[in-house]
N, C-alpha and C positions, 0 to 999 in steps of 0.2 A: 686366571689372573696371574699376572707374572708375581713373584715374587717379590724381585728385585725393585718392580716399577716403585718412583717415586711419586708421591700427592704430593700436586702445587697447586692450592686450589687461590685464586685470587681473587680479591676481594669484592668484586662483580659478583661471582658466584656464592659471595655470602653476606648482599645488600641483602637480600630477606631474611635475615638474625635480626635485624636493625636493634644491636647492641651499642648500648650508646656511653657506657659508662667506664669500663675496667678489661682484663683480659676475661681467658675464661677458665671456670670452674668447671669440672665434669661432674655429671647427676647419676650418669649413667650409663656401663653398668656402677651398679651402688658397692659400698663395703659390705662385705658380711650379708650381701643381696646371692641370687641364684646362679648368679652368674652368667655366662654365656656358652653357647655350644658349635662346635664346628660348623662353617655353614656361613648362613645369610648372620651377621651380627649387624646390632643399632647401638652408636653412643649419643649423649646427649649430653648437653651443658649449659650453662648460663652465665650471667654475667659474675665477677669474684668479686668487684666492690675496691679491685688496688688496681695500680699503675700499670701500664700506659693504660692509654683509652683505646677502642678499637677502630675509632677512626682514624688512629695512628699507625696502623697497621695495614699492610699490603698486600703478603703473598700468606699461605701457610704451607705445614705439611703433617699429616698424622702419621702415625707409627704405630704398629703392637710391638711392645717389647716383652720381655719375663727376664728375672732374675733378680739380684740385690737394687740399693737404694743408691749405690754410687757407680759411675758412669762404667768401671772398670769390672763391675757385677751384674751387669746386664747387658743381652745384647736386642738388637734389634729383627726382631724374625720377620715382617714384612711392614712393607711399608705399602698402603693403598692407593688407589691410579683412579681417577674421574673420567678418565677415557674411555672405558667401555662403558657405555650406558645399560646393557643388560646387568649390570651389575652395580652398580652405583646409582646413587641417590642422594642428591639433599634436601630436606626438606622445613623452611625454620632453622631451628640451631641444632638438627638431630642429622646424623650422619649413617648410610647404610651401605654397606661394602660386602665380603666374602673375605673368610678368612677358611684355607686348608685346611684339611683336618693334621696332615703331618706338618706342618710346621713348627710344632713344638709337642709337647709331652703333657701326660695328667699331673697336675699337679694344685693342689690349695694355694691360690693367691699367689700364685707367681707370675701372673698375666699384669700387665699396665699400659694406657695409652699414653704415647708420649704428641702433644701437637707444638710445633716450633712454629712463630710467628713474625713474619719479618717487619721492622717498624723503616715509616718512610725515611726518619733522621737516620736511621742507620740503626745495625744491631738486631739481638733477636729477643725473643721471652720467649721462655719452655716453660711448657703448661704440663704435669702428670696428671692423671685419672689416680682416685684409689684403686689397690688389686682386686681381682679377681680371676676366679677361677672355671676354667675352661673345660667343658666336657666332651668327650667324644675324639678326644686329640691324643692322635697313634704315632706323632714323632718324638724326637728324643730331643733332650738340652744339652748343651755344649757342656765341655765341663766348667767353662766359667760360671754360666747360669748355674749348674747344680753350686757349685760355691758358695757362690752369691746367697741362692736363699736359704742355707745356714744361716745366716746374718738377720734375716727376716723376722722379726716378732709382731708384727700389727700388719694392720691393713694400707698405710699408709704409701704411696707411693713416693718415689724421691722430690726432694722440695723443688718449688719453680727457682728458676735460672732467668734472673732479668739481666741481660745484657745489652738492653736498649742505650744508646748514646744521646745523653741528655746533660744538663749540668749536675745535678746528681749523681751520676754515675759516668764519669771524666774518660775514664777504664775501656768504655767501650766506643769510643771514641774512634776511629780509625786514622791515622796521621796522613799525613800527602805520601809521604812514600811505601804504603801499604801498598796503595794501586800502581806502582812505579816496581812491585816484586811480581816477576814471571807467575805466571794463575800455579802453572806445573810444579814450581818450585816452593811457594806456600805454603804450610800445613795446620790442622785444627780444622775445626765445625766449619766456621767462616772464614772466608775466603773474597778477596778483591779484585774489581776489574777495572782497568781504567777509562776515564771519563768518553765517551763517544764521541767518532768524528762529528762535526758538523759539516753537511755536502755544500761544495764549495759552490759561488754564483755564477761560476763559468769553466769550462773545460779548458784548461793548460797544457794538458799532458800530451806529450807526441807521439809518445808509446808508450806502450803496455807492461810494464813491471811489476812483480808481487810487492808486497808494502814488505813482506817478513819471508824470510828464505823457506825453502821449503822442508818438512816434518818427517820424518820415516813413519813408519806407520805397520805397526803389528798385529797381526789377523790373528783372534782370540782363539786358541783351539781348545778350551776348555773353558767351565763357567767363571765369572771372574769375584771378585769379593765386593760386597757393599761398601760403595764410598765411602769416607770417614768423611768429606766435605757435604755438611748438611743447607749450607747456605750461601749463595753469590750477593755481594753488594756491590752495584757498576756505583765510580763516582756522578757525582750530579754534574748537571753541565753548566755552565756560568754564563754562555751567553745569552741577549736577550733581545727580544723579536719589537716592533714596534711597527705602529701600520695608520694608514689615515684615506677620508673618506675621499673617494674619486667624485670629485663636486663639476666634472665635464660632461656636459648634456650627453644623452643618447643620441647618436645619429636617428634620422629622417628616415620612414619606410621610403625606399624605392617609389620612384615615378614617371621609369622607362620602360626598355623593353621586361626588363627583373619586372618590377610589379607588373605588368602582363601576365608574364610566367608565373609568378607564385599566387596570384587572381586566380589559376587552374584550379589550385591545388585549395579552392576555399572547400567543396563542395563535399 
């Protein structure tokens, strides 16, 4: 499994939680429980009982992270991909993937799952797991990570991040000219795109021009770094569709030489 790959699991593929209430709690693994070990790992979780509801929500993504409780103490060591089915699983509200053995280092409680959830008003909620710790892992942590968990005293992972855009939280809010800033030029977790064409009812064009000039384009000769853009919000669209019954009889079967010919074809 690649490292790098992103988990966008949407929310299709997590109608059988049928979580109906809050975001989510993780159960599992537990605090101060056995932990987990290089290899095939399972988390689990349930509903928390706060805000948003999960029918508010659309896309996700889970994360192993390790290190401190603040964003600049921890980094992200892979993120899980639903794409290979040899290796993925969901089942209910339990999740089962593959995590390297070198991807990070032995350590007490310095492992945590981070899952971001995108809501359909906009905005996301990060959900942490309590820590735990990981056995059988032969790689090293960055030196931010070793930092970071100096700072560590419990089990506790970093608190949840609602930045859902609601009346309550104004903040997350995205303004008209968010989606009106270049994607490339943007920076932070979330990131904007703007509203989608809508295909027009007839073809105007006489020829063929690009909409947007064309890109240079750089062949990566080395691995590159994990995104810092954890999440896309295209604007919604504003138009709207209306439709009505065709109340005009159905033509008459044939009663020339047509119905002769399709008579062949009863048999």
């Amino acid at each position: 499994m690649a490292p790098n790959a992103i988990l966008r699991v949407s929310l299709a593929l997590f109608a059988a939680l049928h979580l109906v209430s809050a975001d989510v709690e993780f159960t599992s693994p537990a605090a101060n429980g056995p932990g987990l070990s290089a290899g095939s790992v399972s988390v689990a979780w349930k509903d928390s009982g706060d805000e948003p509801p999960i029918s508010a929500l659309t896309t996700y993504q889970l994360f192993l992270c390790a290190g401190g409780n603040s964003e600049d103490e921890y980094d992200v060591l892979l993120a899980l991909t639903p794409t290979i089915p040899s290796t993925f699983a969901i089942t209910g509200n339990k999740f089962t993937g593959t995590v390297g053995a070198t991807v990070g280092g032995p350590s007490k409680n310095a492992y945590f799952f981070k899952m971001i959830s995108t809501a359909a008003a906009g905005g996301t909620v990060t959900n942490f797991s309590p820590r735990f710790a990981m056995s059988g892992m032969t790689g090293t942590f960055s030196a931010k990570v070793t930092t970071g968990l100096k700072s560590v005293t419990g089990t506790d992972g970093p608190d949840t991040i609602n930045a859902v855009a609601d009346a309550q939280n104004p903040a997350a809010n995205p303004s008209a000219g968010d989606y009106d800033v270049e994607y490339t030029m943007q920076t932070g977790a979330t990131r904007y795109a703007p509203m989608q064409p809508v295909p027009p009812t007839k073809i105007t064009k006489k020829n063929r021009t690009p909409l947007y000039p064309t890109s240079s384009v750089d062949i990566a000769k080395s691995h590159l770094p994990i995104p810092k853009q954890q999440t896309t919000i295209t604007q919604s669209q504003t138009f709207s569709v209306s439709s009505m019954e065709n109340t005009v009889s159905a033509a008459p079967m044939p009663s020339d030489d047509m119905a002769k010919f399709l008579a062949r074809w009863k048999d």
